[in-house]
C-alpha positions in Angstrom: 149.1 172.4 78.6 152.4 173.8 77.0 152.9 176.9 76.3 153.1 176.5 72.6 149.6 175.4 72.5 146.5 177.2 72.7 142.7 175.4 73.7 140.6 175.3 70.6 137.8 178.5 70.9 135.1 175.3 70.7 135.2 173.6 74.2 136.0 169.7 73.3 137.7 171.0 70.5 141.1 169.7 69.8 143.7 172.2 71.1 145.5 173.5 67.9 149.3 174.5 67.9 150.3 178.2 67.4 152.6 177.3 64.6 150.8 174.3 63.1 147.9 176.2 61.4 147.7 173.9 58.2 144.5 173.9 55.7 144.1 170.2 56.9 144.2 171.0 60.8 141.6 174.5 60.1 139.3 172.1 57.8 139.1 169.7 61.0 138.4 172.1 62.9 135.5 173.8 61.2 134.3 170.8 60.8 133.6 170.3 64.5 132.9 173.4 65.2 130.7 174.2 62.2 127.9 171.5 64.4 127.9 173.1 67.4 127.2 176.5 65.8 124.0 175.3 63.8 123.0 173.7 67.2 123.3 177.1 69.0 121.5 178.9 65.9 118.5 176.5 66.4 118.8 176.9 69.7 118.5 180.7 69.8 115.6 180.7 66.9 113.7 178.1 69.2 114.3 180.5 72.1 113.3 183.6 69.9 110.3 182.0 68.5 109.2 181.1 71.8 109.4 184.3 73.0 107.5 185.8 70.3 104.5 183.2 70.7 104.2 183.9 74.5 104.1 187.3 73.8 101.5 187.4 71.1 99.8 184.7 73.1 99.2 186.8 76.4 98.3 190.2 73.8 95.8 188.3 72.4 94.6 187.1 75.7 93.9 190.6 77.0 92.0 191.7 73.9 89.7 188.6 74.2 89.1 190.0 77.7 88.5 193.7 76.9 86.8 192.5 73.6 83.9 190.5 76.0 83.9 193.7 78.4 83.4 195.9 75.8 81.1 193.9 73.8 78.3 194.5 76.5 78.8 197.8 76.8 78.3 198.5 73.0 75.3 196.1 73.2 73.8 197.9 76.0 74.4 201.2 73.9 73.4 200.1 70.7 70.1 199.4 72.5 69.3 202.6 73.9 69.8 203.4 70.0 67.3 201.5 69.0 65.1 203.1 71.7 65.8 206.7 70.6 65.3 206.1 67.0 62.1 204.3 68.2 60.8 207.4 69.2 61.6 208.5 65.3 60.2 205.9 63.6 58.5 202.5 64.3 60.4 199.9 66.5 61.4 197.2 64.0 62.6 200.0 61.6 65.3 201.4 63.9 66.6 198.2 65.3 67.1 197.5 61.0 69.0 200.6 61.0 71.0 200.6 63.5 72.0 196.7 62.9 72.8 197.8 59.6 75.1 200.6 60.4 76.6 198.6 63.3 77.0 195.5 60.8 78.8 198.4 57.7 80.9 199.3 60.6 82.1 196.0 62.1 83.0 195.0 58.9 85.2 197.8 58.2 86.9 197.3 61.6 87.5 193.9 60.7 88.9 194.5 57.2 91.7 196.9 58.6 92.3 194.4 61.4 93.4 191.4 59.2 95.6 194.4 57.2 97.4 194.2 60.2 98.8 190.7 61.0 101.8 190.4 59.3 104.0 187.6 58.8 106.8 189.8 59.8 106.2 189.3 63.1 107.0 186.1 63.6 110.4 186.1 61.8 113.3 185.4 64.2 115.2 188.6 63.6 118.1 188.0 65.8 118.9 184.7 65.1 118.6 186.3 61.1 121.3 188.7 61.9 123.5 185.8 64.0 123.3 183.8 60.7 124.6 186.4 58.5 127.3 187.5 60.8 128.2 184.0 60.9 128.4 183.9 57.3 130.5 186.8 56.9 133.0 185.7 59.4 133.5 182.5 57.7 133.7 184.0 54.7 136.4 186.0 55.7 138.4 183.5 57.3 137.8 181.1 54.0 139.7 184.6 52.0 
């Protein structure tokens, strides 16, 4: 390559002379490269989102698995409950009040748990930030 020329910053991008700058020969230019940048975005928010899935997929994986652990423990507890209270009152009456207070309580639990999933989470914030430095670079170039 002569010294006079430099390689395009795109590879398979047509190698642009240091002199020869002209609107026509940057137009062409962004228009080739302009392609291969959405590809790489996509790529990197495919990657991103990925990564966010398998994350949330192995979380909620070893909360199903403490979740059926724990389960029979509070059963087992809730239980002996009903047995102390049945020393209280008669047999059918505790187990109807400690169901009841179990079921106010579950419900509760549940209520704050759906506060928590957010949409947020599953936003691809890096390829977000990519895109907007994107856009101010070309911006500034087009100025």
């Amino acid at each position: 390559m002569p010294p006079s020329e430099a390689s395009g910053p795109v590879p398979g991008a047509p190698p642009i002379a240091q002199g020869d700058a002209s609107v026509g020969s940057l137009l062409k230019q962004l228009a080739h490269e302009v392609p291969v940048l959405i590809s790489k975005e996509l790529a990197l928010a495919k990657s991103e989102i990925r990564e966010n899935l398998e994350a949330t997929r192995r979380g909620v994986a070893a909360v199903a698995t403490g979740g059926v652990v724990l389960l029979g423990g509070f059963l087992v507890l809730l239980l002996s409950a009903v047995y102390a209270l049945g020393n209280v009152v008669e047999l059918w009456l505790a187990a109807l009040i400690v169901g009841g207070i179990t079921l106010l309580a579950g419900l509760m639990m549940v209520q704050a748990g759906k506060k928590k999933f957010e949409a947020q989470a599953f936003t691809p914030d890096r390829t977000i930030d990519a895109l907007r430095k994107d856009k101010n670079a070309l911006q500034e170039k087009a100025s």
